[in-house]
C-alpha positions as CSV (number, residue, x, y, z in Angstrom):
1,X,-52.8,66.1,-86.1
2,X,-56.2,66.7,-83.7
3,X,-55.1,70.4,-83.6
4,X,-54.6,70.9,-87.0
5,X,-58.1,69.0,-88.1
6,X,-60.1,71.2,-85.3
7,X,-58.6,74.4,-86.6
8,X,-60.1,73.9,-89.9
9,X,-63.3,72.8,-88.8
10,X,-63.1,76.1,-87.0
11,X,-62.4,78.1,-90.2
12,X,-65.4,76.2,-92.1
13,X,-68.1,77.2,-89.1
14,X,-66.7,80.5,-89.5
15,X,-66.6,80.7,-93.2
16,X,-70.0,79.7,-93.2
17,X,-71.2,82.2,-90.7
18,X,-69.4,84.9,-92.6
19,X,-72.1,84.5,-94.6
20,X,-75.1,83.3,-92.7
21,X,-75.3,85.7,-90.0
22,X,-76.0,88.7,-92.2
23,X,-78.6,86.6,-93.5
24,X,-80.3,86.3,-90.4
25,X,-80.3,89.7,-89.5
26,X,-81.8,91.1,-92.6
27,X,-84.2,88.3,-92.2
28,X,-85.1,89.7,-89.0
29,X,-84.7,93.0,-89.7
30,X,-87.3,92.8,-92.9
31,X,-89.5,90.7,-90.9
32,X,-89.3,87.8,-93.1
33,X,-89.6,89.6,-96.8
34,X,-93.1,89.5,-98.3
35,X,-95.3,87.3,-96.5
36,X,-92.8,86.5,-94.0
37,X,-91.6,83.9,-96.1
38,X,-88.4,84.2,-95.0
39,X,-89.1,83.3,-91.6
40,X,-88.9,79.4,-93.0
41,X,-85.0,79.7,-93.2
42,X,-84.3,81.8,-90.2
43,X,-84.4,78.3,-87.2
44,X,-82.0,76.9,-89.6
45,X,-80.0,79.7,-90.1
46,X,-80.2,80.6,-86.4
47,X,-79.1,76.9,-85.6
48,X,-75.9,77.1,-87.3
49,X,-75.0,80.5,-86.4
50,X,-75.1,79.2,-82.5
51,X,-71.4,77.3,-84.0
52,X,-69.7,80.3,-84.3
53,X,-69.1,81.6,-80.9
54,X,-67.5,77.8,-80.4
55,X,-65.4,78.0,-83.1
56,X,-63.7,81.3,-82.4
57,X,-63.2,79.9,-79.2
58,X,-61.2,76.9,-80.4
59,X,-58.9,79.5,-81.8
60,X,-57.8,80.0,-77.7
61,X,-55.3,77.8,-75.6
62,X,-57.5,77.6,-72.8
63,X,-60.8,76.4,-75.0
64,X,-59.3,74.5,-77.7
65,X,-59.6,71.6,-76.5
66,X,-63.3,71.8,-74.7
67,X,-64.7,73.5,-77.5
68,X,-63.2,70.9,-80.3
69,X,-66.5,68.3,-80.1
70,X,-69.1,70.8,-80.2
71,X,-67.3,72.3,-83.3
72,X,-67.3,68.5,-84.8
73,X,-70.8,68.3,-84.1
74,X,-71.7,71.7,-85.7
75,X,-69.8,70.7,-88.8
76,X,-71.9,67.8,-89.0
77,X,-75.2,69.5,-88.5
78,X,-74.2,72.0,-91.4
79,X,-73.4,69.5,-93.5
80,X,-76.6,67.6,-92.6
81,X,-78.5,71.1,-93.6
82,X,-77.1,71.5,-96.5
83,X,-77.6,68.2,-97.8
84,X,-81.2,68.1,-96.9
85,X,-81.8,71.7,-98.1
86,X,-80.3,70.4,-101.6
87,X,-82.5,67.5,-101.8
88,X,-85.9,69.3,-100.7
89,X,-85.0,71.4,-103.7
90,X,-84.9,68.6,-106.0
91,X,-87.0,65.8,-104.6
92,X,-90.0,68.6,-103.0
């Protein structure tokens, strides 16, 4: 039951850097848009991409098991993102 719940924490990280990451490098490639406004979403999006490399991992005998906290914790912390990014929208 661990295994299974830690595999698909693993697929969310990666789902959500399947989109994230080429948000980061076009942010970093148009050096933050006009302005650099941009550059306000890039330590954010740079934090959660630093799950992914864990969660691939987890997908390995040998690192499933070391690797299944962190990807707990970076589920969290996504989650936590989100949620605040949703309210700044509405409450800001």
């Amino acid at each position: 039951m661990k295994n299974k719940t830690n595999k698909i924490i693993a697929i969310l990280i990666i789902i959500v850097n399947l989109y994230l990451i080429p948000v980061s490098v076009s942010v970093m490639l148009s050096h933050g848009g006009p302005a650099g406004a941009s550059y306000w979403i890039l330590p954010f999006s740079i934090l959660i991409n630093l799950f992914f490399v864990p969660a691939v991992l987890s997908f390995q005998k040998n690192f499933e098991l070391r690797v299944s906290r962190i990807n707990e914790v970076g589920i969290q912390v996504i989650v936590l993102i989100f949620i605040l990014g949703i309210l700044s929208i509405y409450f800001v």
